[in-house]
C-alpha positions as CSV (number, residue, x, y, z in Angstrom):
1,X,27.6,4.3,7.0
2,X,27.5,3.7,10.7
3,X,28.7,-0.2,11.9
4,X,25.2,-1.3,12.9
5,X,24.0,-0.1,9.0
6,X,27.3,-1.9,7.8
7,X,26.8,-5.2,9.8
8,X,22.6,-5.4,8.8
9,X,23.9,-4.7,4.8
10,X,26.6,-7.1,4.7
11,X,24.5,-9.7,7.1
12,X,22.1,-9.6,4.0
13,X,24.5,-9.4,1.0
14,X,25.9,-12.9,2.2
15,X,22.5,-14.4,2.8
16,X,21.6,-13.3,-0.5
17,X,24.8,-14.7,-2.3
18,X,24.3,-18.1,0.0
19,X,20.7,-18.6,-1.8
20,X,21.6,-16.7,-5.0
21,X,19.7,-13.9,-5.4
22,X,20.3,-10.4,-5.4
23,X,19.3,-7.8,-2.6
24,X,17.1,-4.7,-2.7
25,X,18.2,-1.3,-3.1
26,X,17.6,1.1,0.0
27,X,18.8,4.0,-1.2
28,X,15.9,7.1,-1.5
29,X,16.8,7.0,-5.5
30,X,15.5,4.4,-8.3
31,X,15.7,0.8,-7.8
32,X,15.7,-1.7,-10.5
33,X,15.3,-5.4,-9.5
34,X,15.4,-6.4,-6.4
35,X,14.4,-9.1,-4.8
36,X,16.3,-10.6,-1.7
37,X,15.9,-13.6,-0.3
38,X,13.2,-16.8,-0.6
39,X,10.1,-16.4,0.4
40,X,8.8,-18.3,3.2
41,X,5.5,-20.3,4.5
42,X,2.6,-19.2,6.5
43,X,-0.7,-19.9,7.7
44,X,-3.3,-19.2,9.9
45,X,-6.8,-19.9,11.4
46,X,-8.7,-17.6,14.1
47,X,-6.5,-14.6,14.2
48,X,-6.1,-13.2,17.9
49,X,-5.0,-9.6,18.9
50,X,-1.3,-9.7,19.7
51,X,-0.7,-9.2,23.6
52,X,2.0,-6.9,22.6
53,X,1.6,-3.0,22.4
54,X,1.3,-1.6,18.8
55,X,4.5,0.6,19.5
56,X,6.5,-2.3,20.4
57,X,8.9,-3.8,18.1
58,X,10.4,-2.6,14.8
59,X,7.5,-0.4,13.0
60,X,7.0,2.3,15.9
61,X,3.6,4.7,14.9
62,X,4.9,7.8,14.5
63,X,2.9,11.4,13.3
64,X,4.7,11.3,10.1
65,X,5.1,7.7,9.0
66,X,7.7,8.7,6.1
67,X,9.2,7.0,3.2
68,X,12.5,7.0,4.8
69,X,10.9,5.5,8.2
70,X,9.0,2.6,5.7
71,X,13.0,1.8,4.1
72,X,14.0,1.9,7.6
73,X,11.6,-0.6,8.2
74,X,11.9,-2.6,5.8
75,X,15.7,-3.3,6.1
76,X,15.7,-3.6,10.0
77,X,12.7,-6.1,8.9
78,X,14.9,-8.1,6.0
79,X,17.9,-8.7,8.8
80,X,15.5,-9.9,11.0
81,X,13.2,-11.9,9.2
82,X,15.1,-12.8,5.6
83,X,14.6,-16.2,5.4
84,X,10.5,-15.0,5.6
85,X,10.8,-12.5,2.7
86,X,10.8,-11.1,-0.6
87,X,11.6,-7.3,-1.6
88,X,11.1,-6.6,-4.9
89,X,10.8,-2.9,-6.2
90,X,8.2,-2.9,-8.7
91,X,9.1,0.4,-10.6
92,X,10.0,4.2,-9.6
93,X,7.8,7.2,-8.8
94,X,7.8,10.0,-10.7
95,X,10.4,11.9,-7.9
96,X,13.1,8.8,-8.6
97,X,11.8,6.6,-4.7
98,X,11.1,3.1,-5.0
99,X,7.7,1.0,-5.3
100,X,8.5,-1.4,-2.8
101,X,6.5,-4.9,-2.5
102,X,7.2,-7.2,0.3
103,X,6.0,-10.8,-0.3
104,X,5.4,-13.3,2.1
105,X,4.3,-16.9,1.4
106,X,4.9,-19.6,-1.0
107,X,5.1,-17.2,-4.8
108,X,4.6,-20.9,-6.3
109,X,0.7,-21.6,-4.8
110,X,-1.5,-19.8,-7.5
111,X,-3.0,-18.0,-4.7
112,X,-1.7,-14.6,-4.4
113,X,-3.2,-11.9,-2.3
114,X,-1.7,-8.1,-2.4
115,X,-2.5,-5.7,0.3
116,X,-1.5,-2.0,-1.1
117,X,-1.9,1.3,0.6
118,X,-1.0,5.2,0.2
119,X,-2.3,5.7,-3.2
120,X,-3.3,9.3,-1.8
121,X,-0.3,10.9,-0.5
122,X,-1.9,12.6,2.5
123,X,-3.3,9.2,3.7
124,X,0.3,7.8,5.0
125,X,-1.4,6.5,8.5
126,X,-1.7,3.6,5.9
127,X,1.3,2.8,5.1
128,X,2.3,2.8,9.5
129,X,-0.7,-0.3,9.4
130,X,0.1,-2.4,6.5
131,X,3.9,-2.7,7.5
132,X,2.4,-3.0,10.8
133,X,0.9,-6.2,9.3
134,X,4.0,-7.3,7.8
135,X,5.6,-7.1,10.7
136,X,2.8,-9.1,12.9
137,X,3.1,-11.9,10.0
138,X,6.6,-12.4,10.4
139,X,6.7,-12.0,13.9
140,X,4.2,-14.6,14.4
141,X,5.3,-16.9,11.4
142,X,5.5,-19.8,13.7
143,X,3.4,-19.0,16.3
144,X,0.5,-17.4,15.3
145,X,-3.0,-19.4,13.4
146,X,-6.2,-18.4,12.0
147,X,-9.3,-19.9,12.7
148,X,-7.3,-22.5,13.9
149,X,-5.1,-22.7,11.3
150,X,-1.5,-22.3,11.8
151,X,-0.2,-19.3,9.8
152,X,3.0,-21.8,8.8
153,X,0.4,-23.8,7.3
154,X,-1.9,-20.5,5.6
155,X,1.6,-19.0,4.2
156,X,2.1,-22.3,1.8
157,X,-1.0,-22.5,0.3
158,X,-0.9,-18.5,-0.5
159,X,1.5,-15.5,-0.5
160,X,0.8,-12.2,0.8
161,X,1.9,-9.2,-1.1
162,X,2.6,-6.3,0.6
163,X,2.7,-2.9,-0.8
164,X,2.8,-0.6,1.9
165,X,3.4,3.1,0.0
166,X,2.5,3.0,-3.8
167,X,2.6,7.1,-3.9
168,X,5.9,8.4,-1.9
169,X,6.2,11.4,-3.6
170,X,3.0,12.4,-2.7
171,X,3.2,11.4,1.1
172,X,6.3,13.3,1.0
173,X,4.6,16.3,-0.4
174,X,2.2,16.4,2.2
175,X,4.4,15.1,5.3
176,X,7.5,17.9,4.3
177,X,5.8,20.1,1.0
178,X,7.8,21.3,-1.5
179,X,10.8,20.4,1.0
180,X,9.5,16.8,0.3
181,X,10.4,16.7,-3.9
182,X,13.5,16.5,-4.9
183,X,13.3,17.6,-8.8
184,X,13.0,21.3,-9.7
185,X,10.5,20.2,-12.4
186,X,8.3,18.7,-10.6
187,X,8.4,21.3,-7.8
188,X,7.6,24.2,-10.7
189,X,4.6,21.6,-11.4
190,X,3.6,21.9,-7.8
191,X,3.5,25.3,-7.4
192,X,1.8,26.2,-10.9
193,X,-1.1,23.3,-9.9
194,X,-1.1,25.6,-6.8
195,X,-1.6,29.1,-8.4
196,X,-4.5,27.2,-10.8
197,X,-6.2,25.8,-7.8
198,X,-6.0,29.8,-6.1
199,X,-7.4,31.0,-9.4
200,X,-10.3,28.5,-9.7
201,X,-11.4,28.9,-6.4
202,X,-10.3,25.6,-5.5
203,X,-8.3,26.7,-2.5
204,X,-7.8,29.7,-0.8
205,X,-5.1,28.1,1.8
206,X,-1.5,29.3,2.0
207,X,1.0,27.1,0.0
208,X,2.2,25.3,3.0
209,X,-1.1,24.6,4.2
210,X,-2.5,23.7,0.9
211,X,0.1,20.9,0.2
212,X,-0.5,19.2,3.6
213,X,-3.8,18.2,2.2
214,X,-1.9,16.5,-1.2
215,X,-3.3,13.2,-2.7
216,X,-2.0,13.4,-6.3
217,X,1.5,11.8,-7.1
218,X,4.3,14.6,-7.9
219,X,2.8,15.5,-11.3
220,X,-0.3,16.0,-9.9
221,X,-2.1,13.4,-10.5
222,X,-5.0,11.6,-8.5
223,X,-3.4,8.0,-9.2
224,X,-6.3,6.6,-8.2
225,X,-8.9,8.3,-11.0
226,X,-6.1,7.1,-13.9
227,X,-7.3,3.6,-14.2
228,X,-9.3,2.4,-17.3
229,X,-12.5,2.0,-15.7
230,X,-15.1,4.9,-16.8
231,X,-11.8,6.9,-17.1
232,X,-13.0,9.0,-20.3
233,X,-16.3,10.0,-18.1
234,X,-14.4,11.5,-15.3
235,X,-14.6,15.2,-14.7
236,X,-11.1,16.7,-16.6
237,X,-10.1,19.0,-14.4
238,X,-7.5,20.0,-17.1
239,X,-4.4,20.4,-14.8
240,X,-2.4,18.8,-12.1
241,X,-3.8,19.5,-8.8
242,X,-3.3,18.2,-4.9
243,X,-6.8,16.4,-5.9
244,X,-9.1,15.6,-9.0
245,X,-6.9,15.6,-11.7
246,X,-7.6,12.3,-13.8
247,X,-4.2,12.7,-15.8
248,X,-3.9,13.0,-19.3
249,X,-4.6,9.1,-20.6
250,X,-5.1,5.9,-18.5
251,X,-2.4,5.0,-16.6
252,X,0.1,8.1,-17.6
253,X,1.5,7.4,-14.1
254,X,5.1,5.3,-13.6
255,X,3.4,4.5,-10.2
256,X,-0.6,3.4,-12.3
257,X,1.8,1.7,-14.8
258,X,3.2,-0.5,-11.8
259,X,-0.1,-1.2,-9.9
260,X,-1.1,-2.8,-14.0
261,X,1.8,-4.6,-14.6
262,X,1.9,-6.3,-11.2
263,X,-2.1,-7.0,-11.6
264,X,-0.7,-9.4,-14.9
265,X,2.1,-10.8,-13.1
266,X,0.3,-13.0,-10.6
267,X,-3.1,-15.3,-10.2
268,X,-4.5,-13.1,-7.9
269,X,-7.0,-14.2,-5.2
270,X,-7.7,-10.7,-3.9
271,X,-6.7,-7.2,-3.7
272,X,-7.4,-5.5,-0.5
273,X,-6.9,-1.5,-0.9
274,X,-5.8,0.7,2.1
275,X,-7.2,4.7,2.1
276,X,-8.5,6.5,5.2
277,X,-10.5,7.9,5.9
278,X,-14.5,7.3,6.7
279,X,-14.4,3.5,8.6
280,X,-16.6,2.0,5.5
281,X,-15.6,-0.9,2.8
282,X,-16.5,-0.2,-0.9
283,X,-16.7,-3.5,-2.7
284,X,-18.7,-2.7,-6.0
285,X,-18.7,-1.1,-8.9
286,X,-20.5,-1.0,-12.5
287,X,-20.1,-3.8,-14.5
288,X,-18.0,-5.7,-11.7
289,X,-17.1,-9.5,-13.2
290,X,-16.2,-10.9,-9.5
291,X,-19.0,-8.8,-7.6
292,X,-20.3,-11.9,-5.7
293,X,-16.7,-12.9,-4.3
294,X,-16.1,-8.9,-3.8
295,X,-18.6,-8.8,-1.3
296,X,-17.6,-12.0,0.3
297,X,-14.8,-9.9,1.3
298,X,-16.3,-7.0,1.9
299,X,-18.5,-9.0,4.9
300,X,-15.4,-10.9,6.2
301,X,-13.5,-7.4,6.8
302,X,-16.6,-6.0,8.1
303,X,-17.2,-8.0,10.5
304,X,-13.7,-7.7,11.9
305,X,-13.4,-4.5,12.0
306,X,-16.9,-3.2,12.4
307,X,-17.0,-0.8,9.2
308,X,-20.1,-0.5,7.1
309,X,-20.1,-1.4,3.5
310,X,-21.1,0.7,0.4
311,X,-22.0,-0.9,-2.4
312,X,-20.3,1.6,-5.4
313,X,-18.2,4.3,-5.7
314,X,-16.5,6.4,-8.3
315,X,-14.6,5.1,-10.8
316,X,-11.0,5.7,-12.1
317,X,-9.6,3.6,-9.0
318,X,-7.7,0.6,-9.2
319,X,-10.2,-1.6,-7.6
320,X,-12.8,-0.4,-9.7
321,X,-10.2,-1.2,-13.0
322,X,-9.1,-5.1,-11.3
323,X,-13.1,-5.9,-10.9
324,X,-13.7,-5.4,-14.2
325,X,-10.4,-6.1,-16.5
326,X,-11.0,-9.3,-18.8
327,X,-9.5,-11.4,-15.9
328,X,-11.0,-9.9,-12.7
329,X,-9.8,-10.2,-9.5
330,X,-12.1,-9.6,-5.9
331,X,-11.1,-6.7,-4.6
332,X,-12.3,-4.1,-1.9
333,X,-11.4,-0.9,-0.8
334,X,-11.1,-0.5,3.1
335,X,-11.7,3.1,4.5
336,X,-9.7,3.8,7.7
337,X,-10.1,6.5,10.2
338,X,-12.6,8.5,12.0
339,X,-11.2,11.8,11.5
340,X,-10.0,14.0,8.5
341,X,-6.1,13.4,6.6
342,X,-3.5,13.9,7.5
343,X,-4.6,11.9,10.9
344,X,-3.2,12.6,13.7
345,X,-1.1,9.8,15.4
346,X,-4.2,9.5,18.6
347,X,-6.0,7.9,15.2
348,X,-3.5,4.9,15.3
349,X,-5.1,3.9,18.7
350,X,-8.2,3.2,17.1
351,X,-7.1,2.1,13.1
352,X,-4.7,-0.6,14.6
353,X,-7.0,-3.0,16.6
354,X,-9.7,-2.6,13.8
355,X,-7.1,-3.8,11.4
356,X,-4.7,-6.0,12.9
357,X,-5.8,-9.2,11.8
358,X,-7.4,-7.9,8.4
359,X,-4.5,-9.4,6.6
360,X,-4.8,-12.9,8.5
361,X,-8.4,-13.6,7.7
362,X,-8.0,-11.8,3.9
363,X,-5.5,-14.7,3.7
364,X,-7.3,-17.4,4.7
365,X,-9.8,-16.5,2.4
366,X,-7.6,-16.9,0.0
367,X,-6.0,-20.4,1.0
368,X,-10.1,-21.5,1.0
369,X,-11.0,-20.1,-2.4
């Protein structure tokens, strides 16, 4: 461990002990518990662009945004920002990494708004934006409002949760391939999906190419078709896969299973979900309990960052599942990009000012509702 790593871990150990808590793992292997540090208070009103550059700061855009960048990140954030955050891990992916969820705000309002992205492993320019957005909250904690409304003020009527990369294994799978995994099982998993794919006509790429285009999780698994909602009436592809594959039950997935436990743990106000790409908002879905307060959001968002709505979609994804669970929750799913994933990084120019104050007004929202 090099002295400035030493001096940033100790630096939060003692805060930690000082309020009592315990401090997040870092390290690239399971996590258990995990939280570090109090929360704080925010609050906003008309959310204007930063003046800074989007490469400024600590979150830097990069090609491949990577787990190890995002832990980085997060602990450069935590020494900087402690007394303003929460880590907690929320459970472990199928590879051993870490479900990490950052929470800002007051965890006692009853409003609770959670902002996850990077279901689909190939989409990871979503994880660079939402801790982007972390990092813009608790940059401008104290300075920054929303519609007039001081983000101090915003942060103790709600808390932000922040889940910026529910499916690691499979951004690392398609940032690094079969380099990316570290279990043999799960690699002889990948490969086999990869050689029923070449049979069935699904692909005809090389391996290498082939896995760049991943979405499952590292059993091959589309996380977001293995939620209860229309589940049994999804196509059954029959076998893992980069894309498709439903899973073998509802939630079968340690990173599904996370995503429904944490949907029971709070009073949720909203879910906002991140995937790329397209530049539309999906907000409905059959038999949708909260459909009126769905598309609420689905206008707010559009009108900030220009996208066009669609009014259904699928099924088998997570906001599909939180609309219409016996206590449902608003909830939409936000589509970024204009080109194909993996983006390139000359996407980031154009995702970030779209986005950059998503989680502001998404927040207010919440504090008003």
């Amino acid at each position: 461990m090099n002295r400035r790593n030493f001096i940033i871990k100790a630096a939060a150990a003692v805060l930690a002990v000082s309020l009592g808590v315990q401090t997040a793992a870092f390290a690239a292997g399971p996590g258990d518990g995990l939280i570090t540090i109090e929360t704080g208070q925010t609050r906003y009103g008309t959310a204007t662009p930063s003046e800074l550059p989007a490469d400024s700061g600590i979150v830097r855009p990069a090609e491949k945004y990577s787990y190890n960048d995002m832990e980085q990140d997060i602990r450069r954030l935590q020494a900087e920002y402690g007394s303003r955050m929460t880590v907690n891990v929320i459970g472990t992916s199928a590879d051993g990494r870490n479900l990490y969820e950052i929470v800002v705000g007051n965890v006692n309002s009853g409003k609770h708004v959670m902002i996850q992205a990077a279901i689909h492993g190939r989409e990871y320019m979503t994880p660079l934006l939402v801790m982007k957005q972390l990092e813009t909250a608790l940059e401008q904690y104290d300075t920054g409002s929303y519609g007039g409304v001081p983000y101090s003020s915003l942060f103790q009527q709600a808390a932000v949760h922040f889940l910026p990369m529910v499916n690691p294994d499979g951004v690392s799978i398609s940032q690094f391939g079969l380099q990316g995994i570290n279990s043999p099982q799960l690699r002889q998993t990948i490969e086999d999906a990869y050689a029923k794919d070449l049979e069935e006509g699904r692909t005809a790429l090389s391996l290498e190419r082939y896995l760049t285009y991943w979405k499952a999780n590292g059993r091959g698994v589309d996380l977001n078709s293995n939620f209860d909602a229309g589940w049994e009436n999804l196509n059954d592809l029959g076998h893992p896969s980069y894309a498709g594959y439903k899973g073998e039950s509802a939630a079968s997935e340690p990173e599904s299973r996370a995503l429904v436990n944490l949907a029971g743990k709070y009073s949720w106000s909203l879910i906002l979900n991140y995937h790329s790409m397209g530049e539309v908002i999906y907000w409905d879905y059959e038999g949708n309990k909260v459909s009126a307060e769905s598309k609420e959001l689905a206008d707010l968002v559009s009108g900030i960052t220009g996208y066009r709505q669609i009014s259904s979609s699928g099924g088998g994804g997570y906001k599909d599942w939180v609309q219409i669970r016996e206590t449902p929750i608003p909830s939409i799913t936000v589509e970024v990009g204009s080109v194909s994933c993996p983006m390139p990084l000359s996407e980031w120019s154009r995702v970030w000012p779209q986005n950059e104050t998503v989680w502001a007004a998404v927040l207010s929202w919440a504090a008003t509702h």
